[in-house]
N, C-alpha and C positions, 0 to 999 in steps of 0.2 A: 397515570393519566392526568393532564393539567383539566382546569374548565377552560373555558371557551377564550378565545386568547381576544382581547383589545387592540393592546398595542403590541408591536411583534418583538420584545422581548421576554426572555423565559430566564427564571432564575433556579434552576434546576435542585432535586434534591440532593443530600449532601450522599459525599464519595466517604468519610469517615465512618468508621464503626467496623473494621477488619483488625482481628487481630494480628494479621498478615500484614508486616508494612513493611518487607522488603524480599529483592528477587529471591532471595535465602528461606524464607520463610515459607514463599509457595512451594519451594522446590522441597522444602523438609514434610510438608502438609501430607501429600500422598502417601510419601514414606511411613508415617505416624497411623495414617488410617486403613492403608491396606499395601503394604510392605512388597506381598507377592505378585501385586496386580503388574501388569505390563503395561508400562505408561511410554515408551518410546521402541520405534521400530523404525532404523533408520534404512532406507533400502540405495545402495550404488548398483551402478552397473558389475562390478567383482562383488558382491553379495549385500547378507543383510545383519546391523547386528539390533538386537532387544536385549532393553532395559528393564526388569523390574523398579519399582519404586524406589524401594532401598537399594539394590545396582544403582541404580543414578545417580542416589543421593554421595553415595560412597564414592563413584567412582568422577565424581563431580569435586566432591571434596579433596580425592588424590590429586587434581588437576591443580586446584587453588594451594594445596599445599608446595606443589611443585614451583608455580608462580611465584611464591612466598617466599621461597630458597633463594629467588634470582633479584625479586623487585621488591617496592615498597607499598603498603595502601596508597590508593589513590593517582598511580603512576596509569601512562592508558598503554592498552596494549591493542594491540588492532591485528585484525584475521582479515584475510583476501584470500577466503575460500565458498564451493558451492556446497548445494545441499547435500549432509550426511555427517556420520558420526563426531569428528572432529567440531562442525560448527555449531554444534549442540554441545558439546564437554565443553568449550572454551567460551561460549555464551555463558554459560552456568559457574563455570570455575572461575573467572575472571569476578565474576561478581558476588561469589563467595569469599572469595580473596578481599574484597574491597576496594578491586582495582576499575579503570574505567574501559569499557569494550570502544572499539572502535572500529566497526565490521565496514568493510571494501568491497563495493561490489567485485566480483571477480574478473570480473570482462574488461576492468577498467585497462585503460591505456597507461605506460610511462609518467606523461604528463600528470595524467587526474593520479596514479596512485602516489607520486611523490607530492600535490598538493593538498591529499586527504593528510598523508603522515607528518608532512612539515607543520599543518596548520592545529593539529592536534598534539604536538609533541611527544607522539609517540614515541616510549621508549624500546618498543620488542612488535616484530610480526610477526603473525604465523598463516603462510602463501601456501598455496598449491602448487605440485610443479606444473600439474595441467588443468586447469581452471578452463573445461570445455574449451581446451585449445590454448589459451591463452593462456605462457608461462610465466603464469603470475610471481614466482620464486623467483627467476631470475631478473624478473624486473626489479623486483626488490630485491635482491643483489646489487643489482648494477646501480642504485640509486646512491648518490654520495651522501647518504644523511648518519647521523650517529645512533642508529640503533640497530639490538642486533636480528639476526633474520634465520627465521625456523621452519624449513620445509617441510610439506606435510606431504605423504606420497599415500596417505590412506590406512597406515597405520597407527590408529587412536590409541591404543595401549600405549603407545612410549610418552603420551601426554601425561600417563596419568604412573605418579610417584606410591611406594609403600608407607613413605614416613607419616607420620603421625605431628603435625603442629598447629598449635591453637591458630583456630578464624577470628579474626578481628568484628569487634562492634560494628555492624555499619548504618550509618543514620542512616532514615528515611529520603533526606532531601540531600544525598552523596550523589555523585554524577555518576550512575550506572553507564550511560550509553554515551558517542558522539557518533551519533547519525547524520549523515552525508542526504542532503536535499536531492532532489533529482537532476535540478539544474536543466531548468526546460529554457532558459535565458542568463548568460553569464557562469559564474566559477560558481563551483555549490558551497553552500555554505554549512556546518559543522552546528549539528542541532543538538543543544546540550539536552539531554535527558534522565530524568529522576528517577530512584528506588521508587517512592511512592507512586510519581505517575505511571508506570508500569505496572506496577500491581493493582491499582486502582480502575486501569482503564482493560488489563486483560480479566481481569474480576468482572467490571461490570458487561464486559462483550461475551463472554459467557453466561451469564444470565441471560442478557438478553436475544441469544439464539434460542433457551428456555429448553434445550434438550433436559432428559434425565441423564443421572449419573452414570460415566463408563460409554461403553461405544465406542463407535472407529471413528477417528477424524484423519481423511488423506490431504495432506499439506504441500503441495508443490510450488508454494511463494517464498522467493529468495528470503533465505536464513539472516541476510546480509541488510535487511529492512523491517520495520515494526510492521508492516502486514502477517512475518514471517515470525518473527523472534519476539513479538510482544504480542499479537493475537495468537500467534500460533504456537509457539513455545509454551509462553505462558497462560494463553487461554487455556490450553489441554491440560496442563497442571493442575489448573481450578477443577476443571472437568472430571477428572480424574479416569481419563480414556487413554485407551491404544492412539499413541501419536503418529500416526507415517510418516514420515519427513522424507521427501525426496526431490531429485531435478527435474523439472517439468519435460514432459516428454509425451505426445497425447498417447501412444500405444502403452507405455508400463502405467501412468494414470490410468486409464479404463480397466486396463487390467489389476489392479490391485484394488478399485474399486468395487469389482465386480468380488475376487478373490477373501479379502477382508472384511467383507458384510461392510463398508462404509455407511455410518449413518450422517454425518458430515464432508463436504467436498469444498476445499478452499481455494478459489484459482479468480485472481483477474479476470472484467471481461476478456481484455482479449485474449487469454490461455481458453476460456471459455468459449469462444469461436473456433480456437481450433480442436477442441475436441468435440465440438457438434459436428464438427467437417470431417471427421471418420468414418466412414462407413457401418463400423464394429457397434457404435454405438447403439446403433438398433437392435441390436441381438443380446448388448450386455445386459448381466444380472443386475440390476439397480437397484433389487425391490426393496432393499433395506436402508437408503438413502433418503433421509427426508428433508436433508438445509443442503442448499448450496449457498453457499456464500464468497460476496464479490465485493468491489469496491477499486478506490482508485482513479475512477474518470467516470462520464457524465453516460447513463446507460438510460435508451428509450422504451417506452412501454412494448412496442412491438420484440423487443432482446428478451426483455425481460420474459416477457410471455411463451418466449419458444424454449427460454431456460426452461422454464418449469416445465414446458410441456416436454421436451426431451429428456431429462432427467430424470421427471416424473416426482420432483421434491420440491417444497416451499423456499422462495429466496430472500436472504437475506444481507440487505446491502449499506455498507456503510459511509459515511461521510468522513475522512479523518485525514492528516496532513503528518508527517514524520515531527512536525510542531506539537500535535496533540497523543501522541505514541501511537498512532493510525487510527482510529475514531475518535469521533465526536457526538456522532450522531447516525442513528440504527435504526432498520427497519429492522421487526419481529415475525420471523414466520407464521405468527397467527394474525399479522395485521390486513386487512383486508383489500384485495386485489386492486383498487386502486392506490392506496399506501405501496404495500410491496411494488408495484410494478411505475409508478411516476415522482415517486418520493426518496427521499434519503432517512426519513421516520422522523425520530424524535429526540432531544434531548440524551445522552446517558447522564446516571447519575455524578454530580459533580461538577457538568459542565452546564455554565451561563451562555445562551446566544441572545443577539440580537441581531434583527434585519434593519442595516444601519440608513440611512437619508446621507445625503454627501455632507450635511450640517454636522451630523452624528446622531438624531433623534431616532426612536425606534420608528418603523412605517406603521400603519393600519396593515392587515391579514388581506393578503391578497396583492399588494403592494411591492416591486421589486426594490431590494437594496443591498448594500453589501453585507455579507456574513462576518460578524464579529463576534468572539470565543472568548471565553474565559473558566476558571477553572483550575483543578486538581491536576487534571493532566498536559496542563500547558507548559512546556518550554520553557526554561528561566534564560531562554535565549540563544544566540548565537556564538559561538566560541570563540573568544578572539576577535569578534567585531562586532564594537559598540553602537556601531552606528547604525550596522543591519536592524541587531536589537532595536533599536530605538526608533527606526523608518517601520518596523511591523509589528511592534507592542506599544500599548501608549500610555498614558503615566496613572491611566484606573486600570490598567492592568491587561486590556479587551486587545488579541491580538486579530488585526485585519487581515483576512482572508486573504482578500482580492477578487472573492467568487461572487456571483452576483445571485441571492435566491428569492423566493417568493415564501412566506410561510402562512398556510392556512389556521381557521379556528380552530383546531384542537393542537396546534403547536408541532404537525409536521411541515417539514422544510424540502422545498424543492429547488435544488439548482438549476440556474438558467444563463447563466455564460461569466466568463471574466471580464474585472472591468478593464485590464489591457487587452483583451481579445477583441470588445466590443469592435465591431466594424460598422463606420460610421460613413456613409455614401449620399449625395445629394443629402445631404442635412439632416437622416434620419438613422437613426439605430438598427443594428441589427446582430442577434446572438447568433453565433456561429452554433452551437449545441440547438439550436430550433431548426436551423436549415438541415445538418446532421441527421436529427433525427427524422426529417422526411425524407430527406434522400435515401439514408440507409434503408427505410420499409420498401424500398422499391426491391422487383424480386433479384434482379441483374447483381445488385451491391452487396460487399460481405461488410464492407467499413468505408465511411466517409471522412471528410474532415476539412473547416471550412476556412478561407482568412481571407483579409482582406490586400490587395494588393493597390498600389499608390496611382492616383490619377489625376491630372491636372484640374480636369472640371469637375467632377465626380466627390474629390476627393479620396476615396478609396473604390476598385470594385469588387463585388463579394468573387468568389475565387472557389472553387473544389477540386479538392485530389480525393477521389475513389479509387478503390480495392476490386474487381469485380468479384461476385459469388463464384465459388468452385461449381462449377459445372453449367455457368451461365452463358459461354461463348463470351460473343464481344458486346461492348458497351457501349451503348449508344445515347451520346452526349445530347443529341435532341430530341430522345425518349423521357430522357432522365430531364431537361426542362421542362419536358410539359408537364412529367408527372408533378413538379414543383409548382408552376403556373397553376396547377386546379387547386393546390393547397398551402402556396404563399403570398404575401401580397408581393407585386409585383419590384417593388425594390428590394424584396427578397432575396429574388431568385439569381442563381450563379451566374454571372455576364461570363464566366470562362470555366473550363472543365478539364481538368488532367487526370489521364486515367494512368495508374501506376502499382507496380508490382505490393509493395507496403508502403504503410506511413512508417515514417520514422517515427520512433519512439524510446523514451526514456526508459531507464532498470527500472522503474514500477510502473508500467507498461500506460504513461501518458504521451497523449501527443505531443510533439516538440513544433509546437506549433510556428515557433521565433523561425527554426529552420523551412517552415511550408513558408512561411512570409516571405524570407529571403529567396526560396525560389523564386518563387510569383512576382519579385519584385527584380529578379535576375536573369531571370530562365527566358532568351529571345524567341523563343520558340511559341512563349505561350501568350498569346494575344488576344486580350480581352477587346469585346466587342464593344464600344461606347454609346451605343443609342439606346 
């Protein structure tokens, strides 16, 4: 706990003092304290398989040995698989080896996956042939690039070698990962990531969910992202629990939550919408659940409130960017219903913020400005391009967000919109996550999402595409005004309303809001009102 903050920078305390400073080391840590215990339980659709501690560590190690045969330390090798056994042995074995991961989302198309592997010089992948439909193997086949291409059809054993040969030293500050951005505007860019910031920042997201040791934690966040493979990988490691790893899917979720005594539940808001939109959920066993945890995109008091009350568990939600290995910044399921439920919490150990002025100065509490990071588990940048680097880190080191937050006197931070989202109309500002979250409390809406579309006098006007609620009927756009009129001011409120099946959305389940733009600013059908 800081005291009472002045100025809205926090210089947090330090992330040092583990004798764990790399992926290697968590993963051997279980093995050392309790051998027998089951720390993974990977579940597919064709079965399930569990790990013991020592299982893992061994058959982690056969993996890296195998890698060792074929490559060099330091060489990347890149997976374009979903959740389940294979992308847990090659997260782990890759990085035993000393080599660099470089996980694909699975979905991805031709284009993106031959841009992840050119820009990364990947030397070896390993595809699924069916990657929830998408054959991911034969796209990488078919791509002309010089490395070679290893199918995976679900059989993890063949990954994993008998031989026996020495693992290499691997510094703290080696390039474990290269994480692919979401890419919510533009080609994504290739987010270097570190042994230590990995360990440091799934170390300290584990603490600060504040469970005891052991328990279930069900994980259905892409393996292919630090939500999944750095909280979730490696927070469970620290934890030393029953890990679930599986593909998100709301019927096998519930049910293995219920099944598994879950005392943890990891999912995205929106995976989280849809499994309040089950019916089943009111009959499941929960009672041994006490965190759900979320993160990813900007969630309002009213979401928040119905998590808990459906669930029946404390939520815990975090602030974090594939820049910072996915937090930054956490709320504590013991933090108090206002924390939990309008905040992103506080500080973790290791990271510096500040809530920046456009000068760079920190604000006063209460004050919005841009969020500025620094820190143990920050990024030594972008791979291959300096210049990205240099446009979002600056030369003391504080990478700019681009998020825009507010941070009160005891040093939690609330976010309240981007500074390229801002929509700016008749002269004044206006956060699309304020508009959002009124509209979504309405009872008709399941998800909102706001931008601005381009006007001559105006200069932009505020714009919505809504979701309706499952079992709301039809949506009614001059309902959904007024209910805004009694609780925005009045250059607020949406001059236009598009009501649509989903928002598009990014592989870590953000808006792509660049695409609502270009509707809005394309789509002749939709015609804002100019008075």
């Amino acid at each position: 706990m800081v005291g009472p903050v002045r100025r809205c920078e926090l210089t947090a305390s330090a992330a040092s003092g583990l004798a764990e400073r790399v992926v290697g080391d968590v993963l051997r840590r279980p093995a050392r304290l309790g051998p027998t215990d089951i720390v993974v339980r990977a579940v597919t659709p064709s079965g399930e398989t569990v790990w013991t501690a020592a299982e893992l560590l061994s058959d982690a190690e056969g993996v890296a040995a195998g890698l060792l045969a074929r490559y060099a330390p330091g060489d990347r090798i890149a997976t374009c698989l979903v959740n389940g056994p294979e992308a847990v042995l090659l997260q782990l074995g890759v990085a035993l080896a000393g080599m660099t991961l470089v996980p694909v989302n699975p979905r991805s198309r031709p284009q993106e996956i031959e841009h992840a592997l050119s820009l990364s010089g990947a030397t070896a992948i390993y595809a699924a042939e069916d990657a929830a439909g998408n054959p991911a193997a034969d796209i990488a086949t078919d791509l002309t690039l010089p490395l070679e291409v290893f199918r995976c059809d679900g059989d993890w054993r063949a990954l994993v070698t008998a031989e026996t040969v020495p693992l290499p030293d691997v510094a703290p500050d080696a390039l474990a990962q290269i994480q692919f951005t979401s890419g919510t505007t533009g080609r994504s860019k290739g987010v270097r990531i570190t042994h230590h910031g990995m360990v440091v920042t799934s170390h300290a997201f584990r603490d600060r969910i504040g469970l005891p040791t052991g328990g279930t934690w069900v994980n259905p966040m892409p393996l292919f992202h630090t939500a999944g493979n750095v909280l979730g990988v490696l927070g469970a490691l620290w934890q030393r629990c029953e890990h679930v790893v599986l593909p998100f899917a709301p019927a096998p979720v519930l049910s293995l939550l219920a099944a598994r005594e879950a005392t943890l539940l990891s999912a995205a808001p929106t995976l989280l919408d849809l499994l309040m939109a089950r019916p089943e959920i009111h009959t499941a066993d929960l009672d041994a659940l006490q965190v759900v945890f979320t993160g990813g995109q900007t969630i309002g008091p009213a979401f928040a409130e119905r998590v808990e009350r459906t669930f029946g568990a404390r939520l815990s939600t975090t602030f974090g960017m594939t820049e910072t290995c996915g937090a930054a910044l956490q709320t504590a399921p013991t933090d108090p219903d206002e924390v939990r439920w309008t905040t992103v919490g506080r500080p973790l150990p290791g990271t510096d913020v500040r809530i920046a002025t456009p000068a760079g100065h920190a604000t006063a509490p209460g004050e919005p400005g841009e969020l500025w990071l620094r820190g143990a588990r920050l990024t030594t940048g972008y791979y291959g391009d300096d210049q990205a680097t240099a446009a979002a880190i600056d030369r003391d080191g504080w990478l700019h967000t681009g998020d825009l937050a507010i941070m009160d006197a005891t040093g939690a931070c609330r976010i309240v919109g981007r500074l390229k989202d801002m929509i700016k109309t008749g002269g004044e500002n206006v956060s699309p996550e304020e508009v959002e979250e009124v509209i979504a409390a309405h009872p008709s809406v399941a998800r909102a999402a706001v931008v601005g579309a381009p006007h001559d006098r105006w200069g932009e006007l505020v714009v919505a595409f809504v979701v309706a609620a499952e079992g709301a009927g039809t949506v009614e756009p001059a309902a959904l005004e007024q209910h805004c009129r009694e609780r925005l001011s009045p250059f607020k409120v949406p001059r236009a309303w598009r009501v649509t099946d989903e928002l598009p959305m990014t592989a870590s389940t953000k808006i792509q809001r660049a695409e609502l733009r270009r509707r809005a600013a394309a789509d002749p059908t939709l015609r804002p009102r100019t008075s």
